[in-house]
VOBA-1610 file (N, C-alpha, C; in pm, whole numbers, padded with zeros to 5 digits, always signed):
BEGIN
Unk+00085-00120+00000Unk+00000+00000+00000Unk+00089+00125+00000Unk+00081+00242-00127Unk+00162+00320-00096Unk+00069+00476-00011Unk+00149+00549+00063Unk+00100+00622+00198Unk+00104+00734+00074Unk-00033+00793+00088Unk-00011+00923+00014Unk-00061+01055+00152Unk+00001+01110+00179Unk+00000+01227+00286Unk-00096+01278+00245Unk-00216+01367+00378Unk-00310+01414+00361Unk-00263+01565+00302Unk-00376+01592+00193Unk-00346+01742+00167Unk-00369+01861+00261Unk-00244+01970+00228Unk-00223+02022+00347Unk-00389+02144+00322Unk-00394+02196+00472Unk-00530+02286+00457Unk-00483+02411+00386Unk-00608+02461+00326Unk-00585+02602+00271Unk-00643+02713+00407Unk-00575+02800+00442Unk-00612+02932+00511Unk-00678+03021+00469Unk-00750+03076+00533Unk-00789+03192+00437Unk-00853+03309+00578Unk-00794+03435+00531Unk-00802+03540+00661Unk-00878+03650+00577Unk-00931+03714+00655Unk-01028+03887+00582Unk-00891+03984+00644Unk-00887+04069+00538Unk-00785+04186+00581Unk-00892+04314+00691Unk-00795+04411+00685Unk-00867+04527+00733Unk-00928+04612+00669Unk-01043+04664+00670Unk-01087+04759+00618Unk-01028+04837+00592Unk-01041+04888+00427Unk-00990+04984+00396Unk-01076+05105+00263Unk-01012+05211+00267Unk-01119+05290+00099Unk-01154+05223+00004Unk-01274+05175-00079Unk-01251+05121-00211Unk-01190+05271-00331Unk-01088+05159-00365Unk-01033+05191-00477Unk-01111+05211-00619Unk-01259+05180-00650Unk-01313+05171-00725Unk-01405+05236-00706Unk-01518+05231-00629Unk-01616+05289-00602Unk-01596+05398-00479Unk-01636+05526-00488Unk-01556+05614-00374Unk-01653+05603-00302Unk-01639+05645-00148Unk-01754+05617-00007Unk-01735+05469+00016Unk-01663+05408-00008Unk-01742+05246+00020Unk-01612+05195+00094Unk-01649+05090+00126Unk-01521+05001+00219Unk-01472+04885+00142Unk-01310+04831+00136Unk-01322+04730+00083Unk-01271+04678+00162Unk-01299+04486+00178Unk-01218+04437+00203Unk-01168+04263+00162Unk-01086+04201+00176Unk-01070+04078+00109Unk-01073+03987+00161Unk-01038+03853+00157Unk-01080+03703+00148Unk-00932+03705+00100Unk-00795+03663+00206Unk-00653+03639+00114Unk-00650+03494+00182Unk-00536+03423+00103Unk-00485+03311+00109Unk-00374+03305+00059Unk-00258+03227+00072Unk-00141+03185+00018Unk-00153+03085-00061Unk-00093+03114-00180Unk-00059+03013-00260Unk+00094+02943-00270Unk+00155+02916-00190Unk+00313+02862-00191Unk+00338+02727-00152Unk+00217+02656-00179Unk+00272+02475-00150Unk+00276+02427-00284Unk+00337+02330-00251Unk+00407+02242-00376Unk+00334+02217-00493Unk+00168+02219-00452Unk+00058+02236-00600Unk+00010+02365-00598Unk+00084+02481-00587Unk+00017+02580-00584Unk-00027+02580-00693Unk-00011+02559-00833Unk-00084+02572-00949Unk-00213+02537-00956Unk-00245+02390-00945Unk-00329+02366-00901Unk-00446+02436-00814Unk-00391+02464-00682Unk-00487+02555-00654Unk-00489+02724-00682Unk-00389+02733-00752Unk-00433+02845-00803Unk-00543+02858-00894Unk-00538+02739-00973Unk-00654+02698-01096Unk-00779+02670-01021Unk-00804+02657-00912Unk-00927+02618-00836Unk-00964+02754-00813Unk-00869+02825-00743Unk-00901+02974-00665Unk-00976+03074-00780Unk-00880+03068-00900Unk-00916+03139-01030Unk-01079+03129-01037Unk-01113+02989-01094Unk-01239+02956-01163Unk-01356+03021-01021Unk-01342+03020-00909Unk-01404+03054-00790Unk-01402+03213-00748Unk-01340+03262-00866Unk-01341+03442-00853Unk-01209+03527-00795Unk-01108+03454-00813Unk-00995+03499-00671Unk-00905+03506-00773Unk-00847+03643-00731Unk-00716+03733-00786Unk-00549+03696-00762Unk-00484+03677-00788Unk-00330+03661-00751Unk-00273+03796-00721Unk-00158+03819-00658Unk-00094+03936-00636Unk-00009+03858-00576Unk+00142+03849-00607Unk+00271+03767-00570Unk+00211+03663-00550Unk+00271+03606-00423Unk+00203+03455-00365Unk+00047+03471-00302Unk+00010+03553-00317Unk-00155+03562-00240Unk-00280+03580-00346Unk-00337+03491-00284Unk-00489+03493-00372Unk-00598+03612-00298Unk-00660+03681-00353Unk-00746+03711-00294Unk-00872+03761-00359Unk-01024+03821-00289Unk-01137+03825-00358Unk-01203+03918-00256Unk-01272+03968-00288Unk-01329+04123-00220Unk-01472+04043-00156Unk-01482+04040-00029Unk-01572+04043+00072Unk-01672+04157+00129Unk-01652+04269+00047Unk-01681+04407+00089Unk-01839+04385+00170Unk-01833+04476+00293Unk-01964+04480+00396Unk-02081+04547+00269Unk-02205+04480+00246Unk-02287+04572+00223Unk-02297+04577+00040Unk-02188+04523+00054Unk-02139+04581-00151Unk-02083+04432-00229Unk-02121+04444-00332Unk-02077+04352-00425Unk-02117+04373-00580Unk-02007+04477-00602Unk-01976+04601-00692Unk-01886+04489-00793Unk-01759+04444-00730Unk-01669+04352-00820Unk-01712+04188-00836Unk-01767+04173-00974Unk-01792+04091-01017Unk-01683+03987-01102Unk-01635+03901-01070Unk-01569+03832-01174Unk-01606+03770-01303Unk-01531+03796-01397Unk-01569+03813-01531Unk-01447+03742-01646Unk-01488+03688-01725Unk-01317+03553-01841Unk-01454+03600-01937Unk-01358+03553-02039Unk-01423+03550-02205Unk-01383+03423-02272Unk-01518+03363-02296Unk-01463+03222-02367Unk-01441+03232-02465Unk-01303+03239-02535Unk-01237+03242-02620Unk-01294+03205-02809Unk-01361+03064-02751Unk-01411+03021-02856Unk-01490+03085-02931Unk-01631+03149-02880Unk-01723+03244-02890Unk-01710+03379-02898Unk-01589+03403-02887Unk-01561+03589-02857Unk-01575+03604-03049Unk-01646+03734-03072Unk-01682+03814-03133Unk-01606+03922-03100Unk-01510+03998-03177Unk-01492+04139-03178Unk-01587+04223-03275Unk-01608+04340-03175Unk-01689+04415-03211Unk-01635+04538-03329Unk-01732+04642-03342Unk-01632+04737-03497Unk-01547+04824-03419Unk-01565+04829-03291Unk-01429+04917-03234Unk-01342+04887-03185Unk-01338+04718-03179Unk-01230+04642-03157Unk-01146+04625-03266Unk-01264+04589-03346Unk-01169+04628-03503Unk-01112+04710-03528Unk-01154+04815-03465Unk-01058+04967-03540Unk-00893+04984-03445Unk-00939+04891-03323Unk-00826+04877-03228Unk-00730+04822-03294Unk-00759+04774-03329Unk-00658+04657-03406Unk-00579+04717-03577Unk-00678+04770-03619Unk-00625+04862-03746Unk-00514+04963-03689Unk-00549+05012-03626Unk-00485+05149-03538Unk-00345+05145-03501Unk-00332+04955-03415Unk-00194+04921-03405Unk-00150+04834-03463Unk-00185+04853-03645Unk-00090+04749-03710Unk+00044+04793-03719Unk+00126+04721-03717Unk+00269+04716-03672Unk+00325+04712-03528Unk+00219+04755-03462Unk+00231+04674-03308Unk+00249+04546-03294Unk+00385+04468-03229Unk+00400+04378-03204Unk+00365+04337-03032Unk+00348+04224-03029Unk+00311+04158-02869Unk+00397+04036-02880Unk+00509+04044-02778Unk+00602+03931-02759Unk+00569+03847-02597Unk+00583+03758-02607Unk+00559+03700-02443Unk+00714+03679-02398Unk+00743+03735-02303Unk+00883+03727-02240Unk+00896+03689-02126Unk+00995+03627-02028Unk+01031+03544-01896Unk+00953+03672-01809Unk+00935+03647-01723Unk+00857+03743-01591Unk+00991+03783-01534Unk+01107+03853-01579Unk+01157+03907-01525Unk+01153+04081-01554Unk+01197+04110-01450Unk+01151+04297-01423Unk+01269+04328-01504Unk+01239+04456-01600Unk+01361+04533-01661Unk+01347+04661-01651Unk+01481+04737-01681Unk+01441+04846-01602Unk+01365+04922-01736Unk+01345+04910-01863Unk+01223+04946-01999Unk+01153+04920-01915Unk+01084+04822-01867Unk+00940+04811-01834Unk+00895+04914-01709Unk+01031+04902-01637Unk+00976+04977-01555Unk+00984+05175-01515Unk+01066+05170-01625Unk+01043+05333-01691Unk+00880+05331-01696Unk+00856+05281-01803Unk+00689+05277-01879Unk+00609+05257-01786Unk+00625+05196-01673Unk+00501+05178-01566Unk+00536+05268-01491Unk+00631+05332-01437Unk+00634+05495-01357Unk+00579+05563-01429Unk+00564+05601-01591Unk+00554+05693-01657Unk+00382+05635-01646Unk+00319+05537-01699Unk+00174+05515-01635Unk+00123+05543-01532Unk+00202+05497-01419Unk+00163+05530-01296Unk+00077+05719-01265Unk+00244+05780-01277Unk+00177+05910-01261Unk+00115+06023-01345Unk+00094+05932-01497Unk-00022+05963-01581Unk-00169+05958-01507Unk-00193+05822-01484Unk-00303+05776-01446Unk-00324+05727-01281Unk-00273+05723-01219Unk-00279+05692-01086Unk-00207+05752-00994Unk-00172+05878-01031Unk-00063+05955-00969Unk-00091+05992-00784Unk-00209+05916-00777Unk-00268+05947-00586Unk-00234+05817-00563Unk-00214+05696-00654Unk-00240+05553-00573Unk-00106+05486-00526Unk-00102+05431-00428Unk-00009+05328-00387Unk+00092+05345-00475Unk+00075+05259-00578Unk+00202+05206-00684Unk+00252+05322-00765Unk+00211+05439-00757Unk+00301+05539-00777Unk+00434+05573-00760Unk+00442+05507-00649Unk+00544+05540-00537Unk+00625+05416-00518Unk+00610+05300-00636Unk+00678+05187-00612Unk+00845+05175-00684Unk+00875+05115-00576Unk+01061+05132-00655Unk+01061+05025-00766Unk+01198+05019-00777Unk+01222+04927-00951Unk+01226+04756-00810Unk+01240+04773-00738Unk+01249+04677-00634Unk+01132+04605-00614Unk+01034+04718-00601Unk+00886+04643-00570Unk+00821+04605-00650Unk+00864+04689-00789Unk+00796+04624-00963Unk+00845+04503-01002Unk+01017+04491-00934Unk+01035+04298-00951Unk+00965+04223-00883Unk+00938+04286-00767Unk+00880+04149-00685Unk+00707+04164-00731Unk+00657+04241-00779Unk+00508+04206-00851Unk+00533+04120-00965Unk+00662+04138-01056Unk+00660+04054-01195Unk+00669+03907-01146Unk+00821+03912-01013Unk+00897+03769-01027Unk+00857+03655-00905Unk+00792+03761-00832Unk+00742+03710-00706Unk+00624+03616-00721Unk+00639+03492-00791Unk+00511+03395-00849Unk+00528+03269-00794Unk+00425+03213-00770Unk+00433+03056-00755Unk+00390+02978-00840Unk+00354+03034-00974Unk+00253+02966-01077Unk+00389+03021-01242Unk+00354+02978-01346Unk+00368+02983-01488Unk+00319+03155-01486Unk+00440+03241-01491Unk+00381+03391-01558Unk+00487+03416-01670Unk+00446+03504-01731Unk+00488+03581-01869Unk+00441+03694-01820Unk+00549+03818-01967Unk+00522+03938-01965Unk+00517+03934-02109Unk+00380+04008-02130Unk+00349+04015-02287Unk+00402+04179-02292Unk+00551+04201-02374Unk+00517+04326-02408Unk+00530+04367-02544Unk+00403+04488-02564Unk+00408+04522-02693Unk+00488+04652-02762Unk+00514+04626-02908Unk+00657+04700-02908Unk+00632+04764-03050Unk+00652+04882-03054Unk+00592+04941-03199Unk+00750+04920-03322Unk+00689+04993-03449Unk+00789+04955-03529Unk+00901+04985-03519Unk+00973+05047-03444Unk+01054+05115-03412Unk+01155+05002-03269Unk+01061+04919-03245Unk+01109+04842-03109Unk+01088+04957-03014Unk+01064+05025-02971Unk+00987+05107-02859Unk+00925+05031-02748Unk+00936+04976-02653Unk+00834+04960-02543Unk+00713+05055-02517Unk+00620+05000-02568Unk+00482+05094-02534Unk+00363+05027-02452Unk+00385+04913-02443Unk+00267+04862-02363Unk+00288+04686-02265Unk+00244+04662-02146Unk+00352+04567-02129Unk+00192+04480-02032Unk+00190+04346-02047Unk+00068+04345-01965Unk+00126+04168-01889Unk+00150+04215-01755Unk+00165+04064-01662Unk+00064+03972-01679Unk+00116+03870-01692Unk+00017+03733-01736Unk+00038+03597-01707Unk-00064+03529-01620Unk-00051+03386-01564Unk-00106+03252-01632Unk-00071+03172-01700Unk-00077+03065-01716Unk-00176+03009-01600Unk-00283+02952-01700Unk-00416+02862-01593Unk-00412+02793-01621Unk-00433+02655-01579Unk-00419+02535-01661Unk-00599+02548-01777Unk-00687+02616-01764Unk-00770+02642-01855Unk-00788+02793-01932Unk-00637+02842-01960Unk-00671+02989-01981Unk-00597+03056-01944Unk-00601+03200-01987Unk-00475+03324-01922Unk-00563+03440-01840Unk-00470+03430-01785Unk-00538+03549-01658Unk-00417+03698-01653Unk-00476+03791-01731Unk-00440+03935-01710Unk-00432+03956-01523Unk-00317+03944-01523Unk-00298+03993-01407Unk-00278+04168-01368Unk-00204+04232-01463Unk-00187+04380-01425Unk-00128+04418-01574Unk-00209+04546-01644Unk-00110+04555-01808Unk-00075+04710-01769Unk-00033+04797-01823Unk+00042+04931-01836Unk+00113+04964-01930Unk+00064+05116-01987Unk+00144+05118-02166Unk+00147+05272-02120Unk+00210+05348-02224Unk+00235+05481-02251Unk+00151+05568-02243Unk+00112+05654-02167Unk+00002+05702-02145Unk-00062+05820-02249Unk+00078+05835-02353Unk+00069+05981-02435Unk-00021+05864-02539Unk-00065+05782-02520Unk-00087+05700-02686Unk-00226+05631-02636Unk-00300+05703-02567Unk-00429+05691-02520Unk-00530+05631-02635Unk-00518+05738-02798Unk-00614+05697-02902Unk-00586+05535-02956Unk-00426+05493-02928Unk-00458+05368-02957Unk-00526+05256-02882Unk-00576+05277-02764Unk-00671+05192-02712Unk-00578+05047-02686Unk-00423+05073-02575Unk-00320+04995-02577Unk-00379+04846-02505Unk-00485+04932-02405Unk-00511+04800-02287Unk-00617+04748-02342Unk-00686+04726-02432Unk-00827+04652-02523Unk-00716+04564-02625Unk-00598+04641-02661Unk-00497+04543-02752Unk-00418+04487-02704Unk-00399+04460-02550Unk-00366+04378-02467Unk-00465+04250-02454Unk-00596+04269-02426Unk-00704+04184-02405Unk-00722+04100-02557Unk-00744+04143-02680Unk-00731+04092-02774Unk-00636+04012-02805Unk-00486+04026-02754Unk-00406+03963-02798Unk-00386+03889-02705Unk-00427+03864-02579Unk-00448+03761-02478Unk-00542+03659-02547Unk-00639+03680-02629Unk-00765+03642-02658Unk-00720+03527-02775Unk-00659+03552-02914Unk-00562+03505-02992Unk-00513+03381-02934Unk-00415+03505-02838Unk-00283+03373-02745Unk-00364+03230-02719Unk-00464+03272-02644Unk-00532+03124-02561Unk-00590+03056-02661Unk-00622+03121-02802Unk-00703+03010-02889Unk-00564+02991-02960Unk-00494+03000-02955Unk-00354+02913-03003Unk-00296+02801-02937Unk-00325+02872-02793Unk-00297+02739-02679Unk-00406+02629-02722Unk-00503+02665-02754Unk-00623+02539-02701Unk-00687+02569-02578Unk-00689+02666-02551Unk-00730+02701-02415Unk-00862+02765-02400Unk-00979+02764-02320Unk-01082+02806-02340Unk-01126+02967-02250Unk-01029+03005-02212Unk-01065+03129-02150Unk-00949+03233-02120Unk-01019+03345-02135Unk-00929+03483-02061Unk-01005+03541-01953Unk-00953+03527-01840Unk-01010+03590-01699Unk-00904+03751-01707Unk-01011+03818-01723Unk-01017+03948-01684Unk-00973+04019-01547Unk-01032+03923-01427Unk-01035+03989-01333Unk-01186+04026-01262Unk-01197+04164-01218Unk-01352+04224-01195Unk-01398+04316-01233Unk-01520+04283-01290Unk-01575+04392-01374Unk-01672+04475-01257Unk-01673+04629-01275Unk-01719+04668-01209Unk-01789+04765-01237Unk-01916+04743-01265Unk-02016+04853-01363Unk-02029+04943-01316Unk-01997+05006-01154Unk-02009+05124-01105Unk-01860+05235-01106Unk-01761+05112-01170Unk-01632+05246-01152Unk-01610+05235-01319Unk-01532+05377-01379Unk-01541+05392-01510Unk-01429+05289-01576Unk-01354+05288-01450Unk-01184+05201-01480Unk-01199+05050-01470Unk-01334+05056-01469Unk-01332+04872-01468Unk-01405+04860-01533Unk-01509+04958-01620Unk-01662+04863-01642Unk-01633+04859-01797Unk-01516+04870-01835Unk-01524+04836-02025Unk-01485+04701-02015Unk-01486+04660-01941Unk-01457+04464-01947Unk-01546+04365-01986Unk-01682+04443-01967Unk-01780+04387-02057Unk-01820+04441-02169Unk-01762+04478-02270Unk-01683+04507-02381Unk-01669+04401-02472Unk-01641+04294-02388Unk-01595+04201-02483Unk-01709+04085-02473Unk-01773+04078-02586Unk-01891+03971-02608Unk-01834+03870-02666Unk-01890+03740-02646Unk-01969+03721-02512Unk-01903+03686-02395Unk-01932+03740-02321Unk-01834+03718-02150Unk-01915+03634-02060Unk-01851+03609-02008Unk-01868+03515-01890Unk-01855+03586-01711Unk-01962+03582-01633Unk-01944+03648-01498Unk-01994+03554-01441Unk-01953+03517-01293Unk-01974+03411-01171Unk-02052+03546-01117Unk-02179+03468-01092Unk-02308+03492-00986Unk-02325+03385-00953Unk-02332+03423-00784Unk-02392+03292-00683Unk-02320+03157-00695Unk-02207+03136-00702Unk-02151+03026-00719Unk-02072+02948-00876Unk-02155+03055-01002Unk-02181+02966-01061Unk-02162+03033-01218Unk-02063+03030-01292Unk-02011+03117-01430Unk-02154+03088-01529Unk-02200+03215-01598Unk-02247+03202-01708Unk-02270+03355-01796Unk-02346+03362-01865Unk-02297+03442-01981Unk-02330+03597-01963Unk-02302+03670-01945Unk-02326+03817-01928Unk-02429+03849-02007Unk-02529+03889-02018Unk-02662+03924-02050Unk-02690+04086-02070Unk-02769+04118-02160Unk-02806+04270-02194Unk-02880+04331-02055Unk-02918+04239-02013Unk-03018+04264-01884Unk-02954+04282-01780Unk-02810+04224-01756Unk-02708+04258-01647Unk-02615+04364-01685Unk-02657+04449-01754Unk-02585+04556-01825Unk-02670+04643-01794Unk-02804+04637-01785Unk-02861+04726-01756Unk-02967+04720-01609Unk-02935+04651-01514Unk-02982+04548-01438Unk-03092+04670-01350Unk-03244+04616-01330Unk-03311+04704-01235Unk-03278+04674-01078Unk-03197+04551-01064Unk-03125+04581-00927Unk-02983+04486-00933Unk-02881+04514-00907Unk-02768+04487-00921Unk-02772+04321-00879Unk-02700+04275-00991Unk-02637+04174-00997Unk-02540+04154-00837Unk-02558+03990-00758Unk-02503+04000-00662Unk-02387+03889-00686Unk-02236+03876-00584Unk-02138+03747-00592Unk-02093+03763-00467Unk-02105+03665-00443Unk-02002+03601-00360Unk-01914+03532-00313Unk-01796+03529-00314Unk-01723+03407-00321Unk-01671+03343-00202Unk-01680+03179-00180Unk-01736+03104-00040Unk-01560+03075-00018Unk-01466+03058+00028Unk-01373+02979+00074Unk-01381+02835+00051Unk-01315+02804+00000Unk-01324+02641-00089Unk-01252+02564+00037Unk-01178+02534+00148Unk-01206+02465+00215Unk-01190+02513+00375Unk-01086+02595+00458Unk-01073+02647+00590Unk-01111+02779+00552Unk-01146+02834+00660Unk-01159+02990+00630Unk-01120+03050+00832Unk-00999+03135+00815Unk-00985+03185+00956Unk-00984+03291+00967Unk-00985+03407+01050Unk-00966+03522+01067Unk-00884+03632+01139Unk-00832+03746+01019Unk-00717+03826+01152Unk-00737+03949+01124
//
């Protein structure tokens, strides 16, 4: 008889309240866990399909009191339709190239994400992040990541988007491009070319992340028809009616096996 060791438990703690970042007045807070045992892939691929975000070694998913604003949202690949302004996205950056490269931090990439940063987020956190803390977001993984970056004719670094290997799919973890080059619509030609990638793999999905119909910086994610959002347990297809919903769409996501608190 061979002894196979019991699998070890998963943890899972709520942080502290803090501002939402998305919706202003509101509180957020999360549902984290570690992902650093020997199948973390694995359960990273469990955590994923169940609504839960990566950031280095930690999974996590918004518990917010009262609110359930961030919806999780993938596009099944097979079925995706681009629309005529996706099309024009795509006209716009012909000669834009998208290379997938090792998840290591360079200091190109990380010019271009300071220069994003205090374009567009010049109040938030990562404004203020060194070339130190941008490695440990790229390299700091327990799972299969890549850096897709895209590079105009010239070889220019203009757009760069972190990306995890699912065992069913790619998951946009964090993208950032040039902020002077707004009309080309860099981060929709990030999502497209994620979209490509996975039907080359054989792969049936791109997880987005959370779509969030009440902040402006999240809600073009349903954009991309036909999408896929987890309500109540349970993925299915984003609807004209949840776009325009007479009372908000609700999620929640349960802790798949311990759940503790600090």
């Amino acid at each position: 008889m061979t002894y196979k060791p019991p699998r070890r438990p998963q943890f899972f703690y709520t942080t502290a309240p803090l501002p939402c970042p998305y919706v202003a007045g509101r509180i957020e807070r999360k549902v984290v866990t570690e992902i650093t045992s020997p199948d973390a892939e694995s359960v990273h691929d469990r955590l994923s399909r169940a609504g839960f975000r990566r950031s280095h070694n930690i999974a996590y998913a918004p518990v917010c009191p009262g609110c359930n604003a961030c919806i999780p949202i993938r596009i099944p690949v097979a079925t995706f339709q681009s629309s005529r302004t996706q099309r024009r996205v795509l006209r716009a950056n012909t000669g834009v190239e998208g290379f997938d490269v090792p998840s290591r931090a360079t200091p190109e990439q990380f010019q271009l994400f300071q220069r994003y940063q205090r374009a567009r987020h010049g109040d938030g956190d990562m404004a203020t992040m060194s070339f130190y803390d941008y490695r440990a977001m790229v390299e700091d993984t327990p799972i299969e990541t890549f850096v897709i970056e895209f590079r105009d004719p010239h070889d220019h670094l203009i757009g760069a988007c972190l990306t995890d290997r699912l065992g069913d799919g790619l998951s946009a973890v964090y993208s950032f491009f040039a902020p002077e080059l707004t009309r080309q619509s860099l981060g929709t030609l990030a999502i497209l070319w994620l979209i490509a990638r996975t039907r080359e793999l054989g792969l049936p999905y791109v997880y987005l992340g959370y779509w969030v119909p009440e902040s402006r910086k999240m809600a073009y994610k349903a954009s991309f028809r036909p999408s896929e959002v987890l309500i109540s347990g349970a993925w299915r297809i984003l609807t004209e009616a949840d776009l325009h919903p007479a009372a908000p769409l609700t999620h929640r996501t349960a802790p798949l096996i311990h759940a503790s608190t600090a």
